[in-house]
N, C-alpha and C positions, 0 to 999 in steps of 0.2 A: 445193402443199406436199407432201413425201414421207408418208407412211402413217406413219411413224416420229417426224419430226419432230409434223406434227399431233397424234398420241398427246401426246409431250413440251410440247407447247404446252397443250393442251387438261385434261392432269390431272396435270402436276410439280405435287409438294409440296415445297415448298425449307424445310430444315429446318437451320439455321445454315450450316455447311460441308456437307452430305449433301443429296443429292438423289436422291429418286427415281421413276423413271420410269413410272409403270403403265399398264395399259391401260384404256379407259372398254369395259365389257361383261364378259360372261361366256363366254368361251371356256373351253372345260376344259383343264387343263395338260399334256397331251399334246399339244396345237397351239401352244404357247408356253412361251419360256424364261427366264429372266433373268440378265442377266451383269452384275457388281459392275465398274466401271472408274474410274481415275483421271482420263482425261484432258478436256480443254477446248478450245477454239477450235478451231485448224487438225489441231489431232494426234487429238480427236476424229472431226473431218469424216473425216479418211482415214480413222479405223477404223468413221466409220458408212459408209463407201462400200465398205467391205464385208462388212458386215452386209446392206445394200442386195439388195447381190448373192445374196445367203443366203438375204434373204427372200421375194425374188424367185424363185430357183431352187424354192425348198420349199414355201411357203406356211406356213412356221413364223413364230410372228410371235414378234419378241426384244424385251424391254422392259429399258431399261438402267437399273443403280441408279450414279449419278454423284459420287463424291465425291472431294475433295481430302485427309481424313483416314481415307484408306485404310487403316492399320494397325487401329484404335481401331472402326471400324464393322466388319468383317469378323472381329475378333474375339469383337465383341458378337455379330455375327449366326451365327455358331458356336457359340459358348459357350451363346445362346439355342433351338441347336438349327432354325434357319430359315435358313440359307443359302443365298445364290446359286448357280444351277446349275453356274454359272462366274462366276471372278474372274481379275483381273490382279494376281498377288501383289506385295505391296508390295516385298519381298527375296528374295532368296534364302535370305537365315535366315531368314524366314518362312516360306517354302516348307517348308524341310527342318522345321520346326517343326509343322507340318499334317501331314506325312507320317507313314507307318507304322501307321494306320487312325487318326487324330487329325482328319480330315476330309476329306483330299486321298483321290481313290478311283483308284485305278493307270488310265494309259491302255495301250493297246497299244505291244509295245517297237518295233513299225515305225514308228511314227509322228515319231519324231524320225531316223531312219536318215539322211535329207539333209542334217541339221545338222548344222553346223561346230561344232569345239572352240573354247574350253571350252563353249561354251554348251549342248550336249549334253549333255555329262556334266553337267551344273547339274541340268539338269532331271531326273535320276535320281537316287534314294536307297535305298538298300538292294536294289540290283538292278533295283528297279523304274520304269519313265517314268512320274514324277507330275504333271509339267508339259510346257507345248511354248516355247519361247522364240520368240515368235511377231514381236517387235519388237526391232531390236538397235541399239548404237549405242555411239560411241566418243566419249572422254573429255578425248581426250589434242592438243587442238587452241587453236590460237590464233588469232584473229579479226580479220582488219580491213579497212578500208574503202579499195582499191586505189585510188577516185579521190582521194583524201583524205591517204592515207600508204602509205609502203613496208614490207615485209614487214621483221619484224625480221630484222637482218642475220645473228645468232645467236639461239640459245634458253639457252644457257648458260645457269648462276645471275646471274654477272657482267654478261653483255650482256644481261640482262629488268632487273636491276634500274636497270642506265642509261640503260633508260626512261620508268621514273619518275623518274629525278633530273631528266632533261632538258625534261620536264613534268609540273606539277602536274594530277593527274585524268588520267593518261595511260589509266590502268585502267578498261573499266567495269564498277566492280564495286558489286558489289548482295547479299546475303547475305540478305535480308528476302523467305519465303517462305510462308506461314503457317505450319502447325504442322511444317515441315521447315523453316524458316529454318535458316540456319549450311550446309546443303548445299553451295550451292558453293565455300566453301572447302574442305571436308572435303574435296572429291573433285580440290580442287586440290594440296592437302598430300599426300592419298595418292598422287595424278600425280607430283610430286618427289619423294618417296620410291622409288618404284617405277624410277624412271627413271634415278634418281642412286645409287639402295642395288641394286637388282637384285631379279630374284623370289625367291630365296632369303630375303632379309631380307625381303621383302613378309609372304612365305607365313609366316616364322615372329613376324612380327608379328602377322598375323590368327589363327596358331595358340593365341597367347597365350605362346608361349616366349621371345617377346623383347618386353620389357613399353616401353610406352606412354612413359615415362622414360629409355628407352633414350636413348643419344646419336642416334646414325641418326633415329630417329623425332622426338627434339627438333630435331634439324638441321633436318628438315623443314619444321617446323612455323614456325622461325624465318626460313628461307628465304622461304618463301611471304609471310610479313611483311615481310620488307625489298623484294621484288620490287612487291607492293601498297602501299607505306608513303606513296607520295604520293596514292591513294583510298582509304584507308581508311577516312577521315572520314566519319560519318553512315552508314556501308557496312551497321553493324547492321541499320538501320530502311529501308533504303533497299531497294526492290522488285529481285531479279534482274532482272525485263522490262522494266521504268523506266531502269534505269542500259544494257542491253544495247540498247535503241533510243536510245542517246547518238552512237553509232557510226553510225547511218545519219538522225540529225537535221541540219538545217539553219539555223544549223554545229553539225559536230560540237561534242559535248561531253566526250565519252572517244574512242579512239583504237584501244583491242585489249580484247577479251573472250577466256576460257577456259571450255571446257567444249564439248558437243554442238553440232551444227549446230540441233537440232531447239528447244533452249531458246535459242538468241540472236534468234528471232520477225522474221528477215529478211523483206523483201515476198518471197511464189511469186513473181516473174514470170521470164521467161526472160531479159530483159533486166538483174534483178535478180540471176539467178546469175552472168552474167558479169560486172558491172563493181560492183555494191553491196558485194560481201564478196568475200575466198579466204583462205584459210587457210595454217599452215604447222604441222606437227606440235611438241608444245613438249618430245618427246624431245631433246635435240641429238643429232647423227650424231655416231659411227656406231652410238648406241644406237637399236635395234628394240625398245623394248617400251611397249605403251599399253595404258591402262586403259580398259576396255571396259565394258559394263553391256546387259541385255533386260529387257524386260518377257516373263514367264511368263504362260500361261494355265495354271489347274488346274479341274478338275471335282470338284464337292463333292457333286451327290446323284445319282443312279439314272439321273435324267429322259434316255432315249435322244434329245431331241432335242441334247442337251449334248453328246455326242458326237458326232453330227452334227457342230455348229457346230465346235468345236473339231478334227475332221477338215479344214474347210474353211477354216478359219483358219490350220492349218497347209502347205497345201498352199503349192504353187507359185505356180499360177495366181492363188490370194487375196495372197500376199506380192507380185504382182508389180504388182497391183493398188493394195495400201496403198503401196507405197514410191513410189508415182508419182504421188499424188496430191499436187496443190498445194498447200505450207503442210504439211505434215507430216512429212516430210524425214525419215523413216524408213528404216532400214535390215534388209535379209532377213539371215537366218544360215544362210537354204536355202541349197547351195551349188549347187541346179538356177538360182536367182537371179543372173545375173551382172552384172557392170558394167557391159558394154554396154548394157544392159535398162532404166538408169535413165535418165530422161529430163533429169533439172539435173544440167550439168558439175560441180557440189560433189560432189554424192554419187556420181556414177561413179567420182570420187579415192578417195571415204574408203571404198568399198564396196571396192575393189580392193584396198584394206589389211586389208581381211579375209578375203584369198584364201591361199593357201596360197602361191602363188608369192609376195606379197609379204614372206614368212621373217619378219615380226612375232610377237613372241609377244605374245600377248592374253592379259591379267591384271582377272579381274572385277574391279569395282569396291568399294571395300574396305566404305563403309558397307553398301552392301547384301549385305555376306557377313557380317555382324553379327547378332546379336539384338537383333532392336527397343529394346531398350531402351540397349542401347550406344550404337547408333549413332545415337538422338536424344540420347544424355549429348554425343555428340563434337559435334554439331552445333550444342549450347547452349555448350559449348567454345569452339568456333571465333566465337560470336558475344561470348564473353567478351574471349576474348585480340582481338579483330579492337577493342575496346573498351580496352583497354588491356593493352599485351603484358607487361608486371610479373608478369600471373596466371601466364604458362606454369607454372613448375615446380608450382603448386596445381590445376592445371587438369590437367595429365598425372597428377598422383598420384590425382589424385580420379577417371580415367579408370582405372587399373588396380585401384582400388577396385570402381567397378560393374563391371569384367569378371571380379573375383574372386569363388570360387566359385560358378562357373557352369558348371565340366566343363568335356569339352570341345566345341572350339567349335561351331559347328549348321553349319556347310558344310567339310568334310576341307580342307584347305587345298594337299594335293596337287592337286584338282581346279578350282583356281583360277585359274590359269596353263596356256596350250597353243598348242602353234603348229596352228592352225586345219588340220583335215584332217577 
């Protein structure tokens, strides 16, 4: 068993949704670090295989705090004044939230030089590189099982929703995710938005100048309802990961999912990337624009080994590392990381649509350019109307309610949208 894992076995304290990782002994905190992260299963492994590597190179030993209510424990542990030396920020409104000596502590401005827009510029605020976008990934995808059915013929409005007419549970959709349920609709409503309205109306939706009520933005919301109308059903309580292996059960029981490669929990296997899943962008042509999303790393206290890690975690060689690791299906925004580089035919596709020769413009992802608290209101939203769609017009009013009076908004809205360079 790894040095890491053993720690994790030997003294996790699991504390409802938090967990955290410490070490058994006294080493003094100079020879160890601790990083606050979200993730679980396969998306973990990759990010401990390179940790692995870190702690191998250094002899710095890293102790991970694990939770699934990332917003709500990193604010405690801030606000507490004990912070993790590094975290994986829940948003990018958080980020920019933390920023400007509120606990984020500047890193070096070379250190994101390799990255691709926007994700670059995400990770600065006020001049300064607060974060590194160390995990990237895209949005804007549709799913399904080549031995089992065809690629839809369109993505249009019209030809998704004559999928569902033509079967019941065509979708598999799942909305049910602990304290972020409502998620992936959110990011599917903003994906037709973005696709059908353009980044202009994106950008001055998330500015707050074009409010929540708008037509555009109800269009959206209603779209995405007619398109899911025959899984709807149960969809509130119903697990993302549960309804997303419907698609590769025996028989299927849903037909196409929406969202990341990395949340549809495909099996790693090689044999698996070619014939279990492929994809098709749910832009229709000849619109180029997808909604994209990273995880940030930022550094909260002094500790020189956090630097370190976070040097190494940005690097080349460490991204080229996680992105290949089986079951984690991650993607770099280094643009030293190329497509050829990935080892599963999926993500060589979807990695190359982050190149600059593929002329996409990449538009963050809308809730996480939010303030925490919006974008859990749109999330309990999207689980209301997905419950009966009657609420929209109460559900949108009461969404430009909690965005009122709150300035302006915590990510520029200029720097949300780029074609990758």
């Amino acid at each position: 068993m790894s040095t890491l894992k053993a720690r994790l076995t030997r003294c996790a304290a699991a504390l409802g949704l938090f967990l955290t990782a410490v070490a058994c002994g006294s080493e003094p905190r100079d020879e160890r670090l601790t990083v606050m992260v979200p993730w679980s299963g396969d998306e973990f492994q990759a990010f401990y295989a390179v940790i692995k590597t870190f702690e191998e190179d250094t002899g710095i030993q890293v102790d991970l705090e694990v939770t699934r209510a990332q917003t709500q424990q990193l604010d405690a542990a801030v606000a507490a004044g004990a912070p993790p030396d590094l975290a994986v920020l829940p948003s990018v409104g958080a980020l920019n939230q933390y920023a400007g000596g509120k606990g984020l502590k500047p890193l070096g401005d070379t250190i994101t030089e390799d990255y691709a827009q926007p994700f670059r510029g995400l990770g600065t605020v006020g001049g300064e590189v607060v974060a590194v976008p160390v995990k990237a990934d895209v949005k804007s995808l549709i799913w399904f099982n080549p031995t089992v059915t065809r690629a839809p013929e369109s993505t249009t409005l019209p030809a998704l929703r004559t999928l569902s007419r033509r079967a019941s549970g065509a979708w598999c959709l799942g909305l049910a995710s602990g304290p972020t349920s409502g998620w992936p609709g959110a990011d599917w409503i903003a994906d037709i938005l973005l696709s059908r309205s353009g980044t202009d109306v994106y950008r001055n939706w998330l500015s707050g100048r074009l409010p929540w009520t708008s037509p555009q933005v109800s269009a959206a919301w209603q779209a995405w309802r007619g398109i899911v109308a025959g899984s709807v059903g149960g969809s509130s309580v119903r697990r993302f990961a549960e309804a997303a292996d419907g698609m590769t059960a025996e028989p299927p029981t849903c037909f196409f999912g929406h969202g990341t490669l990395s949340a549809m929990g495909f099996p790693p296997t090689a044999d698996g990337a070619r014939t279990a899943y492929d994809f098709v962008t749910s832009a229709p042509e000849p619109v180029r624009r997808l909604e994209v999303s990273a995880d940030f790393v930022g550094r909260f206290t002094d500790n020189p080994n956090a630097e370190r890690l976070i040097t190494h975690l940005s690097s080349a060689q460490a991204q080229r590392t996680w992105v290949n690791e089986p079951g984690g299906y991650g993607f770099s925004a280094n643009s030293r990381v190329r497509p050829e580089e990935y080892d599963n035919p999926a993500q060589r596709r979807i990695a190359g649509m982050l190149r600059p020769e593929a002329r996409y413009t990449l538009c963050f992802s809308a809730a996480d350019a939010m303030t925490p608290d919006l974008s859990a209101a749109f999330y309990r939203a999207v689980l209301d109307y997905a419950s009966d769609k009657s609420l929209l017009p109460t559900l949108l009013e009461g969404l430009d309610v909690v965005r009122s009076g709150r300035g302006e908004p915590p990510v520029p809205p200029d720097d949300l949208c780029a074609l990758p360079s």
